[in-house]
Each structure stands twice: as C-alpha cells, then as structure tokens.
C-alpha positions as CSV (number, residue, x, y, z in Angstrom):
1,X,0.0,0.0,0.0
2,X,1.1,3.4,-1.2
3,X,2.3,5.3,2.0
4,X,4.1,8.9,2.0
5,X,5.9,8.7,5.5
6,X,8.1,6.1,3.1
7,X,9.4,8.7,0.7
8,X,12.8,10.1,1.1
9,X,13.5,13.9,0.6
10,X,17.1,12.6,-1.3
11,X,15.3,10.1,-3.7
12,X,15.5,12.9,-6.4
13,X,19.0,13.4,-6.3
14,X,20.7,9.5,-5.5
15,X,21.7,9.2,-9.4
16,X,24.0,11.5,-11.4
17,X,23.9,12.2,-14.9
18,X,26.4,13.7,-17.3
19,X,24.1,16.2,-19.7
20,X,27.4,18.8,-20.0
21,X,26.8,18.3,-23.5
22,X,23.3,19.6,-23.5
23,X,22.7,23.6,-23.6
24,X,21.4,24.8,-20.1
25,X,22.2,27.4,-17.2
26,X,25.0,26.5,-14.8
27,X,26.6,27.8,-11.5
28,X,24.9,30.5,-10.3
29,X,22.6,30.7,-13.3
30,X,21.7,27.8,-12.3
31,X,20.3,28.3,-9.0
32,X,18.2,31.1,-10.7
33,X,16.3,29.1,-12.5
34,X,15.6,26.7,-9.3
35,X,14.2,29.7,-7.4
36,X,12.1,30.6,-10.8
37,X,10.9,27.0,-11.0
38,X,9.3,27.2,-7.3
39,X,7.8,30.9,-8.4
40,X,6.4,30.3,-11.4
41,X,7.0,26.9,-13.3
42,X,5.0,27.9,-16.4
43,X,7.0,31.2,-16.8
44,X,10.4,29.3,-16.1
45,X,9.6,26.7,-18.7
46,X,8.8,29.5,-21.2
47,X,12.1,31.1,-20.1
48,X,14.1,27.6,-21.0
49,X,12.6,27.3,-24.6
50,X,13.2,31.2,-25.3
51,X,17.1,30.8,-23.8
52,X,17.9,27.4,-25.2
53,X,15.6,26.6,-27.9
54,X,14.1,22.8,-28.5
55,X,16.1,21.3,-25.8
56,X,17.7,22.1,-22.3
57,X,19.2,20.3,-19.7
58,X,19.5,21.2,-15.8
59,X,22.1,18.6,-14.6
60,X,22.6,17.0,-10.9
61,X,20.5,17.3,-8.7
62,X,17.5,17.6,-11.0
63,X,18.7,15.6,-13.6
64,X,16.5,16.7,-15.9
65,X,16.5,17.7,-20.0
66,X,13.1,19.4,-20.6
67,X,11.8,19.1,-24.5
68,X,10.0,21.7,-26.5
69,X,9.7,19.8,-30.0
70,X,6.9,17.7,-32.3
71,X,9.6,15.1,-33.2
72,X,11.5,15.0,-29.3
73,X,8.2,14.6,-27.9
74,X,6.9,11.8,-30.6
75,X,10.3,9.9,-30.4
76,X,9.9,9.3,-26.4
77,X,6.1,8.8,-25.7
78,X,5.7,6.7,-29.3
79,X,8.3,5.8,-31.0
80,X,10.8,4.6,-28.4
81,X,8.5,4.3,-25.6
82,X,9.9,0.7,-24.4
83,X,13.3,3.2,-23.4
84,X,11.2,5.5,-21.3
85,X,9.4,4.5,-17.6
86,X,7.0,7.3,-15.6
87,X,9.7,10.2,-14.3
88,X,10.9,11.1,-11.1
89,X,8.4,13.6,-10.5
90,X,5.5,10.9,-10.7
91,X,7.2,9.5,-7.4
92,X,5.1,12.2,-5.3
93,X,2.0,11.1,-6.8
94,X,2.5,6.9,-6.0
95,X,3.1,7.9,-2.5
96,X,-0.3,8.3,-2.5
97,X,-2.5,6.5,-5.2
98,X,0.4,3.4,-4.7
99,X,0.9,1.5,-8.3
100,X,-1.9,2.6,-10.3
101,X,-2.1,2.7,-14.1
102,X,-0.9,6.4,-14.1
103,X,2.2,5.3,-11.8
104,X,2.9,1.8,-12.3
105,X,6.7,1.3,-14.0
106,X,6.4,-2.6,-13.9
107,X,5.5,-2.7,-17.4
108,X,4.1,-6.3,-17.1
109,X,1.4,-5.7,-14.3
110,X,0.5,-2.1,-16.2
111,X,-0.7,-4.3,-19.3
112,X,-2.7,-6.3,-17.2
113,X,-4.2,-3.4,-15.5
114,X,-5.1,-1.5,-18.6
115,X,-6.6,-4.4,-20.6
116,X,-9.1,-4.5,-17.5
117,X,-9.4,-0.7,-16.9
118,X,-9.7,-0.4,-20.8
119,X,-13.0,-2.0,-21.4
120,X,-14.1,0.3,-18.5
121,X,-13.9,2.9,-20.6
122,X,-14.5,1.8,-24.2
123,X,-17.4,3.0,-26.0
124,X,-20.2,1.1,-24.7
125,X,-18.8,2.0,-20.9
126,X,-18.9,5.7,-21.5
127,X,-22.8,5.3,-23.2
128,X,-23.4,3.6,-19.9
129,X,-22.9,7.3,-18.1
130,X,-24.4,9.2,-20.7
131,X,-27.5,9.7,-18.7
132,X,-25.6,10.0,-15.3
133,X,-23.6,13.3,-16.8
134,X,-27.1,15.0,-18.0
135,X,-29.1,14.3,-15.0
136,X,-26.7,15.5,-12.4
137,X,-25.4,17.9,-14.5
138,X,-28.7,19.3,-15.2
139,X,-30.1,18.7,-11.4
140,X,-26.7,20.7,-10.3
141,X,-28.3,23.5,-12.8
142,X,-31.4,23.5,-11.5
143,X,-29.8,24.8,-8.0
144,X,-28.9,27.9,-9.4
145,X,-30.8,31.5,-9.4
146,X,-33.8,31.9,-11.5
147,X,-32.9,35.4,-12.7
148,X,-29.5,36.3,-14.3
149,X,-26.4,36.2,-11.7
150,X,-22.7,35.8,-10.7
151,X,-20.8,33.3,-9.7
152,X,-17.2,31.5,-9.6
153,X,-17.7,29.1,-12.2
154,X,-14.4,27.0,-10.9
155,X,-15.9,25.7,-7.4
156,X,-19.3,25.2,-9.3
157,X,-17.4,23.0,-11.9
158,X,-15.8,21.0,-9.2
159,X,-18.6,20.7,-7.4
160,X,-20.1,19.2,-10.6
161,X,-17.8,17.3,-11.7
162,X,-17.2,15.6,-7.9
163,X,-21.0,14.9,-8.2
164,X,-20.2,13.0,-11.5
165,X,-16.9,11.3,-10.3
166,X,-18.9,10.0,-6.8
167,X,-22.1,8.3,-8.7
168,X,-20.3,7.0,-11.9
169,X,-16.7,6.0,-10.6
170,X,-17.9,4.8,-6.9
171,X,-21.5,4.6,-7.4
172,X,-22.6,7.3,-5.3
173,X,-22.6,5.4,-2.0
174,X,-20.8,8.3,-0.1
175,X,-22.1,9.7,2.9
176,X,-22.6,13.4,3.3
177,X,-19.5,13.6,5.4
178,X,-17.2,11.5,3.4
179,X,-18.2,13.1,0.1
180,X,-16.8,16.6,2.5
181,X,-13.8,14.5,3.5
182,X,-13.2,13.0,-0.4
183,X,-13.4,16.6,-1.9
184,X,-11.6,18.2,0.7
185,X,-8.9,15.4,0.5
186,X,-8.6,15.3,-3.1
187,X,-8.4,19.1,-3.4
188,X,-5.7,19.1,-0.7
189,X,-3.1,16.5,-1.6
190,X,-3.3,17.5,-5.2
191,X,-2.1,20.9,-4.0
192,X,0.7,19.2,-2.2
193,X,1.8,16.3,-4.3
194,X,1.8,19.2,-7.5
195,X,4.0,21.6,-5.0
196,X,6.5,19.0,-4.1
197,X,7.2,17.1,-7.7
198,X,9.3,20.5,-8.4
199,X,11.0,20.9,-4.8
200,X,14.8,19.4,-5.2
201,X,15.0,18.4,-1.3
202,X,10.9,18.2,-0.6
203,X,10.5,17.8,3.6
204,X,9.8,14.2,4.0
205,X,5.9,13.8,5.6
206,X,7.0,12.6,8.6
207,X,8.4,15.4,9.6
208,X,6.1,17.2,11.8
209,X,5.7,20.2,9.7
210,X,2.1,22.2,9.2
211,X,1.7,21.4,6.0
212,X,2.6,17.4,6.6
213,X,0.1,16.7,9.5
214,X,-2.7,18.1,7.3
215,X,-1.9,16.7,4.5
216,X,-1.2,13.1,6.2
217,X,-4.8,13.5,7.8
218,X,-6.2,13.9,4.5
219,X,-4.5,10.9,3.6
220,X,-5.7,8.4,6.2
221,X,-9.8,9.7,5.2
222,X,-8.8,9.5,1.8
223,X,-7.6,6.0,2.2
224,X,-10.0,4.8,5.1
225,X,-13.0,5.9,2.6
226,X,-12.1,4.3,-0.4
227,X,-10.9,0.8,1.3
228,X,-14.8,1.1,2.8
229,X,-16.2,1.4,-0.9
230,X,-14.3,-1.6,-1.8
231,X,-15.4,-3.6,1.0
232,X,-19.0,-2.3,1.0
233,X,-19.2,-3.1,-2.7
234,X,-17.7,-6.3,-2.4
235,X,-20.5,-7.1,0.0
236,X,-23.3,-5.7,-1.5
237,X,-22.6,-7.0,-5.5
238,X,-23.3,-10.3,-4.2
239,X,-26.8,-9.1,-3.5
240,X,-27.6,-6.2,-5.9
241,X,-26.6,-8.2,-9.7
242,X,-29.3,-6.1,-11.8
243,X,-28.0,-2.8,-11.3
244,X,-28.9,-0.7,-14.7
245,X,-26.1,1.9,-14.2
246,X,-23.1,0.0,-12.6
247,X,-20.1,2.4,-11.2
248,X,-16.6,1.5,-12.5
249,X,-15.5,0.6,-9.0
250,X,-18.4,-2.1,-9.2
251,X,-17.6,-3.6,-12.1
252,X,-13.5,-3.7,-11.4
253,X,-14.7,-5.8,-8.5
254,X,-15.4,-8.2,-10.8
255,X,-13.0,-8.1,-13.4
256,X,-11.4,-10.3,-14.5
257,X,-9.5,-11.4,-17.8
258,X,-10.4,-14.8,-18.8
259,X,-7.0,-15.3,-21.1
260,X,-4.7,-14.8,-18.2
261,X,-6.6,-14.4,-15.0
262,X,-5.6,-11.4,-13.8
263,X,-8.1,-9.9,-11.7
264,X,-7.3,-6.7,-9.0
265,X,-6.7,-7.6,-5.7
266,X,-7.8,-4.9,-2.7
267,X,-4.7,-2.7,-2.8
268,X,-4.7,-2.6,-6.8
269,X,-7.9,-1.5,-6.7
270,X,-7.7,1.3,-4.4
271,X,-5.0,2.5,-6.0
272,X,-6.9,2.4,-9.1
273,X,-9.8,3.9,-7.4
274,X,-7.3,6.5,-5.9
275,X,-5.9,7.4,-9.4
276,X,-9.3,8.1,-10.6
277,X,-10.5,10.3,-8.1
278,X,-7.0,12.5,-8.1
279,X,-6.3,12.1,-11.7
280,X,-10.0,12.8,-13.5
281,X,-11.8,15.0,-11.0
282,X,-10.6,18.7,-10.7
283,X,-9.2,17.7,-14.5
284,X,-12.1,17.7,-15.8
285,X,-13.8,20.7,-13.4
286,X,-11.2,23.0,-14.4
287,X,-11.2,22.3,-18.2
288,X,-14.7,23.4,-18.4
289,X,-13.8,26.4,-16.5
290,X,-11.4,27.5,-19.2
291,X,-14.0,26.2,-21.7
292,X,-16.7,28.4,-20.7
293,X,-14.3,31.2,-19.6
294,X,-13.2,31.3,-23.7
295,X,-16.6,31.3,-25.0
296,X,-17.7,34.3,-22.5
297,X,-14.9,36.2,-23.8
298,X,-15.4,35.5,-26.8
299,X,-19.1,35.9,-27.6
300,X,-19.3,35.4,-31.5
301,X,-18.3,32.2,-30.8
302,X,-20.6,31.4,-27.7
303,X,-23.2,32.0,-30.0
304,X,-22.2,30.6,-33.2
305,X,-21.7,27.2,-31.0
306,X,-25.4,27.5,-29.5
307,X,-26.5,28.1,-32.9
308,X,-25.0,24.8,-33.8
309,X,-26.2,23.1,-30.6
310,X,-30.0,24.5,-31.5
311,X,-29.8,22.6,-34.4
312,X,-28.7,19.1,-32.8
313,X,-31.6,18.4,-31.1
314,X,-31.6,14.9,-32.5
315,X,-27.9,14.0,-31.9
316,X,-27.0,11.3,-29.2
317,X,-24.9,12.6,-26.3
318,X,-22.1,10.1,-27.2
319,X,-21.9,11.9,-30.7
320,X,-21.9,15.4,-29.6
321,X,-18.2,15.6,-30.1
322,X,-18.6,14.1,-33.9
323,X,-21.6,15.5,-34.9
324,X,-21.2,19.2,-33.7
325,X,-18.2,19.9,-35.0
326,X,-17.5,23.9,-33.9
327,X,-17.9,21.7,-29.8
328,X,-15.3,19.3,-30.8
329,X,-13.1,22.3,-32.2
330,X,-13.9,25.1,-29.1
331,X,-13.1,21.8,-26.6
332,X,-9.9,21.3,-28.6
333,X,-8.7,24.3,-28.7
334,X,-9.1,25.3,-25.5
335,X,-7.3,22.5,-24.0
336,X,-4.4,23.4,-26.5
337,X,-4.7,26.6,-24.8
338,X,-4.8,25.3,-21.4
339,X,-3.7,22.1,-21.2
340,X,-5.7,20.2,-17.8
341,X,-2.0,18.7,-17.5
342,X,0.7,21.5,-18.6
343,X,3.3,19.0,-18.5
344,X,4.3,15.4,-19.0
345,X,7.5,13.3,-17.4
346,X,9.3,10.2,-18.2
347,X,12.7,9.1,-17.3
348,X,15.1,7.1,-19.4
349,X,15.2,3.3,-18.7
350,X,18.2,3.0,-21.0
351,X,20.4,5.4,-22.9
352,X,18.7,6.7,-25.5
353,X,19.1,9.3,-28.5
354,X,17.0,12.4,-29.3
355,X,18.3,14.1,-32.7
356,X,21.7,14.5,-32.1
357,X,22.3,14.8,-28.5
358,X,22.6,10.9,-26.5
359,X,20.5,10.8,-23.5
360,X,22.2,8.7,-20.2
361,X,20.5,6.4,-18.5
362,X,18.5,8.2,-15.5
363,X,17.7,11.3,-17.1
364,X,14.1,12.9,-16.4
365,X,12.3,14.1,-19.2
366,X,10.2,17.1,-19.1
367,X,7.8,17.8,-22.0
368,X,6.0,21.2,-21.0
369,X,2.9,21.0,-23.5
370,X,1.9,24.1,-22.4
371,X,4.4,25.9,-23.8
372,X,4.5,23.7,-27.0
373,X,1.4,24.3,-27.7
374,X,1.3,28.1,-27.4
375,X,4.9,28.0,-29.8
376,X,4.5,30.0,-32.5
377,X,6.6,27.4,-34.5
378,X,3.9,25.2,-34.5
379,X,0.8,27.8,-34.1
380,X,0.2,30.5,-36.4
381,X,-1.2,33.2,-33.7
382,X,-0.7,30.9,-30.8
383,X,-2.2,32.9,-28.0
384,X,-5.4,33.9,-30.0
385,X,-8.4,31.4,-29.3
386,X,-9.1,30.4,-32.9
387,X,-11.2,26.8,-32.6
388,X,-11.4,26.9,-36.4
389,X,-7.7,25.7,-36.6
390,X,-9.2,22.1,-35.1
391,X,-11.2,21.8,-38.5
392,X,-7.9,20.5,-39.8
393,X,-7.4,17.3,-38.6
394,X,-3.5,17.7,-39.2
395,X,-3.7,19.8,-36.0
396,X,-5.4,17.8,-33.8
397,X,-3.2,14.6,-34.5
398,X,0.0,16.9,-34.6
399,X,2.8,16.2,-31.7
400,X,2.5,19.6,-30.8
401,X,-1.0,18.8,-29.4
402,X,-1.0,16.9,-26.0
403,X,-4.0,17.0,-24.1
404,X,-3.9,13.4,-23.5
405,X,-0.2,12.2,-23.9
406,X,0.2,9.7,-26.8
407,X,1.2,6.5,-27.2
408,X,0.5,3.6,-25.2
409,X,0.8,5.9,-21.6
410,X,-2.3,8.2,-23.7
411,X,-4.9,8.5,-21.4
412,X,-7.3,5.8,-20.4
413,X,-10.3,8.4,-19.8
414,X,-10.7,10.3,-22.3
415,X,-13.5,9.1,-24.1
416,X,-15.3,9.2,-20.8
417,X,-13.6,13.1,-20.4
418,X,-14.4,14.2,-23.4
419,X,-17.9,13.3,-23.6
420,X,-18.5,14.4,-20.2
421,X,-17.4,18.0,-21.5
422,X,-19.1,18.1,-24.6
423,X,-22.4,17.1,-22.3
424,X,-21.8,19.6,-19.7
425,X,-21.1,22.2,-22.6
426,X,-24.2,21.6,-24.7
427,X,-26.8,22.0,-21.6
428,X,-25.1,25.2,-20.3
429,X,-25.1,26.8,-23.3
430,X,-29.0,25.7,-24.0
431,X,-29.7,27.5,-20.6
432,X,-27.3,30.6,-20.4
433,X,-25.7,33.6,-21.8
434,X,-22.2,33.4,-20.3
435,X,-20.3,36.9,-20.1
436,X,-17.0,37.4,-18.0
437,X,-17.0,39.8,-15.2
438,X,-13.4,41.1,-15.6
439,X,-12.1,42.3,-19.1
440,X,-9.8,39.5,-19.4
441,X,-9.1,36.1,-18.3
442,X,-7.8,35.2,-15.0
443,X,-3.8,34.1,-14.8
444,X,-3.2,30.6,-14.9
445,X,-1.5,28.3,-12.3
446,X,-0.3,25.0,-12.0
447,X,-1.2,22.8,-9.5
448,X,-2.1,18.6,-10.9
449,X,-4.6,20.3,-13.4
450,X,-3.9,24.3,-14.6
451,X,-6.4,26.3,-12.9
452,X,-7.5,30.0,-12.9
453,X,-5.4,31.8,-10.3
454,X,-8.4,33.4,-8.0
455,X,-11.1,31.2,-9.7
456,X,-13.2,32.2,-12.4
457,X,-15.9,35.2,-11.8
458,X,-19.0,34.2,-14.6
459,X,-22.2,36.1,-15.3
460,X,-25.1,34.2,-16.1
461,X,-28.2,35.4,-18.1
462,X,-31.2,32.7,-18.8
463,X,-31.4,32.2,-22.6
C-alpha cells in the first residue's frame, strides 16, 4: 500500500547524470532558474525554450533535460517508448495513489491493468454514463438562481464534476461527510503532491511540519474511505446483480481477464480507485472552467456554437463531439490553450538518442505541453483562441498537441472526459448567456490540473 511517510527527501537526487553536452544554465545561473521554477513553473519553462531553444538540460541534482519539440516529444512517448518509464516527478504522486495505471513502472502488471481498466472505458462503458452526466449535470443547474447572476464558475465546476466522479466512478454510496472528507482530501493532496514534484530536497511527511500533519490527515480519510467502498461493494454485488447503471468501482470488482486471470486484488484496486478520483476530478472541473471562460470572452463564438447546438436536437450525447463539430473544435482548442496537465514526465530506462544529443540512463524528461502548444513554430497566432484551426485534422493529431499524452501511456479516460465535457457544454449553453466579469481572463497556475489563479468570476443570463 502506497504510504508517503516512506518517501525520502534525497530520492530525487541518488543518481548523477552527465548532460554537459546539452545547452542549459550552470553555476549561479543555475540556482536562478531553481528559485524561478518554485515561483512560477510555467513562466520558467517559457524562459528555457526562449534561452535554449528545442532542448535544455539542468544537470545534478534535478537531472533533468526538458523538450519543446513535435519530433523530441513523438520519439519518447511513441516511437521509443519501451526506453522511457513514468519520471521522477510521478514518485510524489505513487506515494499516494500506490501502483496505479498512471504510476505503475512494472511494465508487465500495467498491461494487465489496462486491458481490465480499458473496457471500463470503451465505447459502450462511457454510453453507460451518458444519462448519469445529463441528469446531475442538469439537477446541479437547476440549484442555481432563476434570474440572471454571478458566480465562480471554478468551485461550481468542481462541485459538478465531484458529483459526476462520486455516482459514476464509486456509485454514489458516499455519505454526506465522506463526500466533504473526499473533496476536501482530493483538493488538498493535489495541491501538495503538485507543489513537491518540483522541490529538489521536498521535507519528507513525517516530519512534523504544518503542512505534513494536514496533509497526512487527509491521507488516512482518503484512504479509510475508499478501502470502505471496496469492501461495502464487495459485500453488496453479491446481493444487488441487476444494477442498470453500474459504477466503475463495481464492475473492477469483478473483473477479470479470462485469457490470463488477472483480476485486481484490494490494494490494486484502491489505488486504481485512488488514481481516478486524483487524476479525472478537478481535470475535468477546471477544463470546463477554461472552456466556458473562452466562449464568454469571446461571444461570436458562444453564439455561433449554441447556434449549432440549436440545431442538434436529435444528436446522441455520445456523438456530440462528432456530430457538432464547432464543440469538438472550441473543446480542442481550449485544451491546446490550457492544457488540464501542462506538462508530462518520463525518465530514461536505458540510454537513449533524441536528434543528435545521447541521453544517459536516468535522465528525467520534461515535456512542457503548455508551452508547446502556445509556440509560434507550431501555431500560427498561438495565444489567439481560434477553434477553427481544429477543422484540420493535421492539428489535432500533430505532436504539438498533448492534451492526452500519446502512445500507449495516452490516457485511459478520455473518451469518458471528453464526452463528459461536450455534455456539460451543450446544456449550459442551452440554458445561459455566459459573459466574464473582468475584461480578461484570470492568470493561470499550475497545480495537478492548470487552474484559474483566484477562480473564475461568470455572469449568467437565462437564454
């Protein structure tokens, strides 16, 4: 079982690597760019791609060459991926969700995993919560004011999207209080765990420190909860078999793949569970923020989309994303605007070669997508919000575009994700007139998922 008190402040640091032969700041210089990291990540990462181009490297102790290119990016998540395990950085992360499929290097027990978590999440799975996302989604709605009104669009899409996680992931079996403890546990490591993967020398937890004691409560609810759910549902399947709307943790209960087997024990599935909850919940909320944050900016194209949506009356759910192409194009280019994860990690498993610079065994490799996708290289007007440029396929399936990762590490969930979004998208928009409070969009910070720094201030008007 995944436990943080086990994690040492000097794992980061026990290998060294010789990148002297890859461009990067040293000495003093150096030490800079640590303090810059810990300020602002997304600005330091801009910094390296401005100073050092397609490649730079930041040798012992963070061991570390961070990408910027199509072909760099393509060559370790696709093309060589057998070379490349789950970086450093996702250390932080198995301290608490243990060996799940986002943080399992034993390459043998992920295949198992996935092949069950897969048909989880296939088509047929994700038409099995198509009727989950509209009704809470549009019972969540229903809560708010009947006349036009304000609010922070960020907590309400948490809120949401929580709602969502709790009936279709665990089947809605949470108490009032342990739905509080999930969401305030969630919310809290996510901070922590995001905060630490970019400390050199991170405190170890069991150091008595503020931040540790609350963050190791949260921990032991998180935990305690989601070992119940297991149990509970292990109980009760035996009794309730005709259940129209099965959760994903109650059908990984009883997984299992007839060629080899494999089914999940108790700790492999609450660390699946785990991974889900951390991994897909404030995703999710605080894509839509940004999605809806766009379109009440930009109103032309808030109402050329509910034009569009008007006219889909008879389109499944499942097929909003096909079907209404200007949704599938706003969603997409949103998230190439702000990525839910702004960057992605490996580490080399052997030495490897990118262009013409040889990689050592050990290295961590940074790929910020955020800055990749707003590179002007690859962009043409990279910081306007221009969801026609997704009508061209080419852009969409372009290694400059990383939403999801790629290759066989691509995300399990995003089917599920995506038509979660387009759902919650289409019935907002049928309701309400979205227009932004301030003149511009909030700043944006990175935490797990890229969030708007001081939330998201919304006005709404009923339609």
């Amino acid at each position: 079982m995944a436990n943080p008190n086990k994690r040492s402040a000097l794992t980061k640091a026990t290998n060294f690597v010789n990148l002297d032969h890859i461009p990067g700041p040293r000495g003093l210089y150096y030490l800079n760019y640590v303090r810059h990291f810990q300020r602002n990540i997304l600005q330091a990462f801009k910094r390296v791609n401005s100073e050092y181009g397609p490649i730079g490297s930041f040798p012992w102790p963070m061991n570390s060459i961070i990408i910027y290119s199509p072909e760099f990016s393509k060559s370790v998540l696709v093309e060589n991926s057998k070379s490349y395990i789950k970086g450093e950085q996702i250390e932080e992360l198995r301290a608490v969700v243990g060996n799940g499929l986002a943080t399992n290097n034993n390459h043998e027990s992920w295949l198992k995993s996935r092949a069950l978590l897969a048909r989880e999440f296939n088509n047929k799975s994700v038409d099995g919560f198509v009727e989950s996302f509209k009704e809470i989604s549009i019972a969540h709605f229903d809560q708010w004011p009947d006349s036009s009104f304000s609010l922070d669009l960020c907590e309400e899409m948490k809120l949401l999207t929580f709602k969502i996680a709790c009936q279709t992931l665990l089947g809605s079996k949470l108490s009032h209080q342990d739905a509080k403890d999930v969401n305030a546990a969630v919310h809290y490591t996510s901070i922590v765990t995001y905060k630490r993967i970019f400390q050199i020398f991170p405190i170890p937890y069991w150091v008595p420190t503020l931040t540790n004691l609350k963050f190791n409560r949260h921990y032991k609810n998180l935990d305690r909860i989601v070992k119940k759910l297991i149990t509970e549902e292990q109980k009760n399947s035996k009794k309730d078999t005709n259940n129209s709307r099965p959760s994903v943790l109650q059908k990984l209960v009883h997984a299992k793949d007839d060629e080899t087997n494999f089914s999940f024990s108790d700790e492999e599935l609450r660390d699946e569970v785990l991974t889900m909850m951390l991994a897909g919940h404030e995703t999710s909320a605080h894509t839509l923020t940004w999605i809806f944050g766009l379109l009440a900016k930009h109103k032309d194209i808030q109402e050329e989309l509910y034009q569009e949506i008007m006219k889909s009356e008879n389109v499944h759910p499942q097929n909003y994303m096909e079907e209404i192409k200007i949704l599938r194009c706003v969603i997409f280019e949103s998230m190439r605007l702000y990525p839910a994860f702004p960057v992605l990690s490996r580490k080399t498993a052997a030495d490897v070669k990118l262009g013409k610079f040889d990689i050592p065994k050990n290295t961590n490799v940074v790929i910020p997508i955020y800055v990749m996708q707003r590179n002007s290289e690859y962009w043409e007007n990279p910081s306007e919000f221009r969801p026609e440029r997704f009508l061209n396929e080419a852009n969409e399936k372009s290694y400059a575009f990383l939403p999801y990762s790629r290759g066989p590490r691509r995300c399990i969930a995003e089917l599920f994700a995506n038509t979660e979004m387009a759902i919650i998208v289409v019935l907002m928009l049928k309701r309400f007139s979205l227009s932004l409070k301030a003149s511009e969009l909030p700043e944006e910070e990175a935490f797990v998922s890229l969030k708007p720094t001081g939330g998201m201030l919304i006005e709404f008007s009923w339609r």
